[in-house]
C-alpha positions as CSV (number, residue, x, y, z in Angstrom):
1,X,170.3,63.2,73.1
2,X,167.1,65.4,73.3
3,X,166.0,63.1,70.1
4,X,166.5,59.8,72.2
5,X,165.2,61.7,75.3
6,X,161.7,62.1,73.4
7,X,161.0,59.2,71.8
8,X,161.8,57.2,75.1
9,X,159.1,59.6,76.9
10,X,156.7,59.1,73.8
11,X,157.5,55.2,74.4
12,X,156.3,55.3,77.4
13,X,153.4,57.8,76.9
14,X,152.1,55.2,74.2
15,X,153.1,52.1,76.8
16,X,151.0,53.3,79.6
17,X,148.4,54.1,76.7
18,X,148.2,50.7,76.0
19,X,148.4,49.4,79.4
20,X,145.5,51.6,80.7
21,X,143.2,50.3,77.4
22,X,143.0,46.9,79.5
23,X,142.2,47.8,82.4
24,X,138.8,46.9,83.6
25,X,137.8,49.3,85.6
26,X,134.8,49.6,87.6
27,X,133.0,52.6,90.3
28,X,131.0,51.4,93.2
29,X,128.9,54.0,95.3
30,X,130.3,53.2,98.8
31,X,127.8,55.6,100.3
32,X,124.9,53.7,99.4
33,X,126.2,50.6,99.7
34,X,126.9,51.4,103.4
35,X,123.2,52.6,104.0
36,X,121.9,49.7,102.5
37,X,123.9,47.2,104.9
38,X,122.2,45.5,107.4
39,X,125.5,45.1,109.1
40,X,125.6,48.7,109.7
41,X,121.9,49.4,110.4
42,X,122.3,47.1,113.3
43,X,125.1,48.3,114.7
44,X,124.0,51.8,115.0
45,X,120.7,50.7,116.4
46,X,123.1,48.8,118.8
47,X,125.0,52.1,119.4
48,X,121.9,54.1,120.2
49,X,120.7,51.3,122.9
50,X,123.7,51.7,124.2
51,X,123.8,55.8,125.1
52,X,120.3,55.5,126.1
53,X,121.5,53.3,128.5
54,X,123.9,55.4,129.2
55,X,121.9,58.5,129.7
56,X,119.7,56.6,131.7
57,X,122.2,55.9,134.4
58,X,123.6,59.1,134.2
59,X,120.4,60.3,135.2
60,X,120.4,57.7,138.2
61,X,123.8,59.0,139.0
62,X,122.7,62.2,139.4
63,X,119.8,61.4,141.5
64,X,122.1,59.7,143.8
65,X,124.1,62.7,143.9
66,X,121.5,65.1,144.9
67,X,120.1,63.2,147.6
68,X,123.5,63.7,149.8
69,X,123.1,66.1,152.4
70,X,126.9,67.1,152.9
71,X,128.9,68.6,150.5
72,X,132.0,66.4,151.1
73,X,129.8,63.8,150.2
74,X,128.1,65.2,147.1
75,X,131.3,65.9,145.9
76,X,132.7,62.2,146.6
77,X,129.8,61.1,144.9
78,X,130.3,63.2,141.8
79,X,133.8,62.3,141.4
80,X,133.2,58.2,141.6
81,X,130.4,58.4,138.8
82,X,132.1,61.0,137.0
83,X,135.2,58.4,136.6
84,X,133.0,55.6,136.0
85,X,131.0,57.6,133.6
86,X,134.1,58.2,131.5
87,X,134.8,54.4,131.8
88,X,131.4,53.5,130.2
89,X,131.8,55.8,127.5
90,X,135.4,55.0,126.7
91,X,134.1,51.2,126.3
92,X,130.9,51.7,124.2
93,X,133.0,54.1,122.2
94,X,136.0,51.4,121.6
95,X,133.5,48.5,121.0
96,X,132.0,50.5,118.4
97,X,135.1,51.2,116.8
98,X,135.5,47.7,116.6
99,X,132.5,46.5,115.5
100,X,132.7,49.3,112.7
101,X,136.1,48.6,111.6
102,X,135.1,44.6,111.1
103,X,131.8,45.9,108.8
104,X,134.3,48.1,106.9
105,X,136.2,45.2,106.3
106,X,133.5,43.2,105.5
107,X,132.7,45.4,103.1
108,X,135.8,46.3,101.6
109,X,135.9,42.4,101.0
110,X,132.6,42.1,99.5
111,X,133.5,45.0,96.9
112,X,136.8,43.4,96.5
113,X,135.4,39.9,95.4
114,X,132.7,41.4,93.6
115,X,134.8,43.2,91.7
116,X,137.1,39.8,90.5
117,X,134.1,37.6,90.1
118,X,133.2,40.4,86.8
119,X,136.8,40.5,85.9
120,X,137.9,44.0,87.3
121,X,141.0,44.6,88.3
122,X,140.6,48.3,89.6
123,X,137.4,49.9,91.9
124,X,137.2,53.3,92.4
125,X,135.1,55.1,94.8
126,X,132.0,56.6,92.5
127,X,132.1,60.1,94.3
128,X,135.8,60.5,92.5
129,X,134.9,59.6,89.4
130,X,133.2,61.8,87.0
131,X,133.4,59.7,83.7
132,X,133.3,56.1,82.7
133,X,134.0,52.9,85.0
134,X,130.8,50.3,85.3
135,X,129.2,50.6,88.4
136,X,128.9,47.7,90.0
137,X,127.1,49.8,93.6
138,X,124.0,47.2,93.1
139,X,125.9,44.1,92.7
140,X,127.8,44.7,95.9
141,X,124.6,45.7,97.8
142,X,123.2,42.5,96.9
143,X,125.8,40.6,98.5
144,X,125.9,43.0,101.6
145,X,125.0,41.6,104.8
């Protein structure tokens, strides 16, 4: 029993063994190929237009505010551009989100189809890997938008 028990597990040792030999495997900086996307540049210039705006009505806001002469006013004041405040920044903050999840995508695509146009059928992130794969990083930052 322990005899059959063994050479099943060897079996399968040596199967894997020979299923790993072909695989193709290839390692792609995803870091890199990130910074390098114009995709991305964009939308974080995008992002940054957008607080400035932000911080530049806040500061409008604020003026407002100070130039009540009651209290019950101030306070009134404060508490309609303190909701609306939240509103823009719940907005620029979900648009982002969504314009970030459609570049990861993109990209996860172009690494994807990069990686079966050379015949790979595995990808693994580069920062995981500390031996062997072929990186492919510059190939997928060519077709990067």
């Amino acid at each position: 029993m322990k005899k059959t028990l063994s050479l099943t597990l060897m079996a399968l040792i040596l199967g894997s063994g020979i299923a790993m030999a072909e695989q193709k495997i290839a390692v792609v900086d995803v870091q890199a190929v990130v910074a390098k996307s114009a995709q991305v540049q964009a939308l974080k210039k995008e992002q940054q237009t957008k607080m400035q705006d932000l911080e530049k009505w806040l500061k409008t806001a604020q003026a407002d505010v100070e130039k009540q002469k009651t209290k019950e006013g101030k306070e009134k004041l404060l508490k309609k551009y303190n909701s609306e405040f939240a509103k823009k920044k719940e907005a620029i903050a979900k648009d982002y989100a969504s314009k970030l999840k459609a570049v990861d995508k993109s990209i996860t695509e172009t690494i994807s189809n990069t990686a079966n146009a050379k015949g790979y059928n595995m990808v693994i992130s580069k920062g995981v890997v500390v031996f062997g794969g072929d990186d492919i990083t510059a190939d997928v930052q060519k077709v990067v938008k």
